[in-house]
C-alpha positions in Angstrom: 20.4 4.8 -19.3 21.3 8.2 -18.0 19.7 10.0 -15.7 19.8 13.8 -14.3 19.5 15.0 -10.4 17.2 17.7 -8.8 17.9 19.5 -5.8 14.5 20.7 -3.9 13.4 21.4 -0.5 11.8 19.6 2.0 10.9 21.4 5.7 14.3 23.0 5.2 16.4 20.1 4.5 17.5 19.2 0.6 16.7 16.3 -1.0 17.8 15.0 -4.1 15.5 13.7 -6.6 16.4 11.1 -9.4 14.9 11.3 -12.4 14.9 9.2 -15.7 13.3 9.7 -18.9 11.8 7.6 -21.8 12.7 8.2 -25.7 10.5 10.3 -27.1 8.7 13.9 -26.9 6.1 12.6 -24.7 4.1 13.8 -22.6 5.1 10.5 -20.9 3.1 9.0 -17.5 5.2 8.7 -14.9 6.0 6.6 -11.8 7.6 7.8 -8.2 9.8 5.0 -7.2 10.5 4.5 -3.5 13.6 2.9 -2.8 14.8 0.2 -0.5 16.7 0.7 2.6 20.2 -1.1 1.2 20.1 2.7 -0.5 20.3 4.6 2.5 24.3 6.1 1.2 22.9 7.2 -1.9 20.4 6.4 -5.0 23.4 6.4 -6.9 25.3 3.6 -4.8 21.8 1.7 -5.2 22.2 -0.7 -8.5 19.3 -2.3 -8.0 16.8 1.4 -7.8 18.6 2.5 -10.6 18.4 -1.0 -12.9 14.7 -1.0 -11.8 14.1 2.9 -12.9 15.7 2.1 -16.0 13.5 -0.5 -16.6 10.3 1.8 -16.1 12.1 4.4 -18.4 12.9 1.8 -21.0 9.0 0.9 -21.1 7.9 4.3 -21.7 7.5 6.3 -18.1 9.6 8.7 -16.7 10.5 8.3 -13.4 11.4 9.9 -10.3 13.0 8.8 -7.5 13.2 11.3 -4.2 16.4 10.1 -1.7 14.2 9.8 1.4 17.1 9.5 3.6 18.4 12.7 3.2 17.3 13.8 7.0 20.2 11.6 8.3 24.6 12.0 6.8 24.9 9.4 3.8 27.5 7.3 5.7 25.4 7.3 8.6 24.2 3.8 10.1 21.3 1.9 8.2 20.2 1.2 11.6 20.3 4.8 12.4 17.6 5.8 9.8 15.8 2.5 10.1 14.8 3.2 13.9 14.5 7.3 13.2 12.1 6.5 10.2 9.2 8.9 10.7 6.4 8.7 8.3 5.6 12.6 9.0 9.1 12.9 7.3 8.3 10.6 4.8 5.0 11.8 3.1 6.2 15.6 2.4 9.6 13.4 1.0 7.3 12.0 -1.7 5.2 15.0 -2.5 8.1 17.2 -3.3 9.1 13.8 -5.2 6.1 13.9 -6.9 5.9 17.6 -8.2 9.5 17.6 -9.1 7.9 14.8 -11.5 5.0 16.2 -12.4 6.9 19.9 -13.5 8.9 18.4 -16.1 7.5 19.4 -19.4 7.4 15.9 -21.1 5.1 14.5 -18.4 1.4 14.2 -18.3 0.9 15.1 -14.6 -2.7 12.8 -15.0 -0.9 9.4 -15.6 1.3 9.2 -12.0 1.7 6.0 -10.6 3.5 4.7 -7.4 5.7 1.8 -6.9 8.5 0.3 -4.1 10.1 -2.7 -3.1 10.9 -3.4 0.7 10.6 -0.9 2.8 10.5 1.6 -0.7 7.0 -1.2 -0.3 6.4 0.4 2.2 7.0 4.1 1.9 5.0 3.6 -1.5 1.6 2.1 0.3 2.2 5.4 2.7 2.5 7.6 -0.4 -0.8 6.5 -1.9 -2.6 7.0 1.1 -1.4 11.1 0.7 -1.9 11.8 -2.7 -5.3 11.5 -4.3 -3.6 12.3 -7.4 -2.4 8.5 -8.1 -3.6 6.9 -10.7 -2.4 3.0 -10.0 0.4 2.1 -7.4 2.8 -1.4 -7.1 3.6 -3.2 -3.9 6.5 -5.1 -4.0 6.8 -7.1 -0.5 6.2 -4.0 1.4 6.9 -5.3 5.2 5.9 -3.0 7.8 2.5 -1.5 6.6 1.2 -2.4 9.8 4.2 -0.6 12.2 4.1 2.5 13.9 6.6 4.4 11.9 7.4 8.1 14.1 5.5 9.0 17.5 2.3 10.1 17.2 1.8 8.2 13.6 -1.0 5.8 13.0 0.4 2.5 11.4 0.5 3.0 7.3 -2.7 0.4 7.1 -4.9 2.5 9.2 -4.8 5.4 6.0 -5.9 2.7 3.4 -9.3 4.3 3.1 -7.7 7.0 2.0 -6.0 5.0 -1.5 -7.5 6.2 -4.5 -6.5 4.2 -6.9 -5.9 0.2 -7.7 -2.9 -1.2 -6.0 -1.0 -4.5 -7.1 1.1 -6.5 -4.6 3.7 -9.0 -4.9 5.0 -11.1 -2.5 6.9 -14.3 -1.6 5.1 -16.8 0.4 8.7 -18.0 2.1 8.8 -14.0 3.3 8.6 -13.2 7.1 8.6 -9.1 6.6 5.7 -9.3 5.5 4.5 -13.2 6.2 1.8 -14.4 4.4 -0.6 -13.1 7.2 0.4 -9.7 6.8 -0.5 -10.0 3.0 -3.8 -11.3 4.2 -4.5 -8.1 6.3 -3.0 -6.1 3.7 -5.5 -7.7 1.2 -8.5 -7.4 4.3 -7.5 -3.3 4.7 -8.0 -2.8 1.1 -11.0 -5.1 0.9 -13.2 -3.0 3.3 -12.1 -0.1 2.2 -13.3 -0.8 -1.1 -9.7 -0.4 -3.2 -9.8 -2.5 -6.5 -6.7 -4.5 -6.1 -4.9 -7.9 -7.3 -2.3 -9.6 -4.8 0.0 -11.8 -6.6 2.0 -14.6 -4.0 5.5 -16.9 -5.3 6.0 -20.3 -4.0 10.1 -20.4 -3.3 10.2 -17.3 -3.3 11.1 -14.7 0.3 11.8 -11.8 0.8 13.3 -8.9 -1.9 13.0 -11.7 -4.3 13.6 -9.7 -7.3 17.1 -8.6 -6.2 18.9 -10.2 -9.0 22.4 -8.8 -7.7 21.5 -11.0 -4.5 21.9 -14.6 -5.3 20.9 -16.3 -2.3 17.3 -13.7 -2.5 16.8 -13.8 -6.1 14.0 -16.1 -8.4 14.3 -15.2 -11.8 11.0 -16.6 -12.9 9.0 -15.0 -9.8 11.1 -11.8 -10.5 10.1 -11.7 -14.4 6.5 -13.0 -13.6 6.0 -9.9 -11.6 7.6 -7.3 -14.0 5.2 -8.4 -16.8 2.7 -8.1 -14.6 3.3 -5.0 -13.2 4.3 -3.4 -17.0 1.0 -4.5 -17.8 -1.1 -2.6 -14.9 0.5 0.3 -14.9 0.3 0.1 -19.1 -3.7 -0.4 -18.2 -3.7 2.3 -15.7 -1.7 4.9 -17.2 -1.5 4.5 -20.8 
């Protein structure tokens, strides 16, 4: 499936945003995907973003999908933009992802969702916490909620009063990043805060576990378990 790139600007810097689009007139919902970290060169040296916007796209929502690595040089270190992560970077990054999204002409700008895988699992439980404009939002084994992500940042799960929406999480109960008692607090922060959610956990199954281009990560039947079930809430929530 094609796509098309936008350029737009975020505290001065110039992020590209990825967009993909459904057959038909529309107006379509739409989703903001976050990507993992194995991106950081590029969405476009990313098969496994683009295979899972296509995906979305091919089920009916158009989908946008902001580089939030742009602050650093593509060929730049993961390591380099995995310890200069700062989540006062990140949350404009999703915004302007977001209203490139919602401008387009074929989307209804009422049906937005949110989902990410890994750290994109991450970024995307960060996004819903600064947006009230969600409407449903998909956590894919997002480690880290719980870090410190830039100095003066609370930890992502200190904002989940501020969700607004129903989140579904999927995770592997082999996974260390985050364990299963991470996925406990996750499902504790959301509990007293009141957000309506539904945790899904995978025997055999660790981390990034729907990475079918890695062998040794993938489970096929996890992997297709959680796409029907994702399809189906966002088709609740947004269609």
């Amino acid at each position: 499936m094609a796509y098309r790139v936008e350029t737009t600007q975020v505290k001065g810097s110039t992020m590209e945003v990825f967009l993909f689009e459904p057959k038909g007139a529309g107006p379509h919902p739409g989703l903001v995907l976050c990507q993992h970290i194995p991106g950081h060169m590029g969405i476009e040296k990313d098969p496994f973003t683009l295979k899972t916007a296509e995906r979305y796209a091919a089920s009916g929502y158009s989908v946008s999908v902001p580089f939030i690595y742009h602050w650093w040089p593509k060929e730049a270190d993961m390591q380099i933009k995995r310890d200069g992560f700062r989540d006062d970077w990140t949350i404009p990054d999703l915004l302007a992802g977001y209203e490139v999204l919602v401008g387009q002409k074929n989307v209804d700008g009422g049906r937005i969702g949110i989902a990410g895988h890994c750290w994109g699992g991450r970024v995307c439980w960060l996004g819903v916490c600064s947006n009230p404009r969600y409407k449903a939002c998909a956590v894919f084994y997002g480690g880290g909620v719980k870090e410190v992500r830039g100095t003066g940042n609370p930890p992502a799960i200190d904002l989940t009063p501020d969700i607004p929406c129903p989140v579904i999480g999927f995770f592997g109960n082999d996974d260390q990043n985050p364990s299963p008692k991470d996925v406990d607090d996750y499902a504790a922060a959301l509990a007293k805060a009141g957000v309506e959610h539904t945790f899904h956990r995978y025997d055999g199954a660790g981390h990034a576990f729907q990475w079918a281009d890695n062998k040794d990560r993938y489970r096929e039947k996890a992997s297709e378990d959680a796409w029907r079930k994702a399809l189906a809430f966002f088709a609740e929530k947004l269609k």
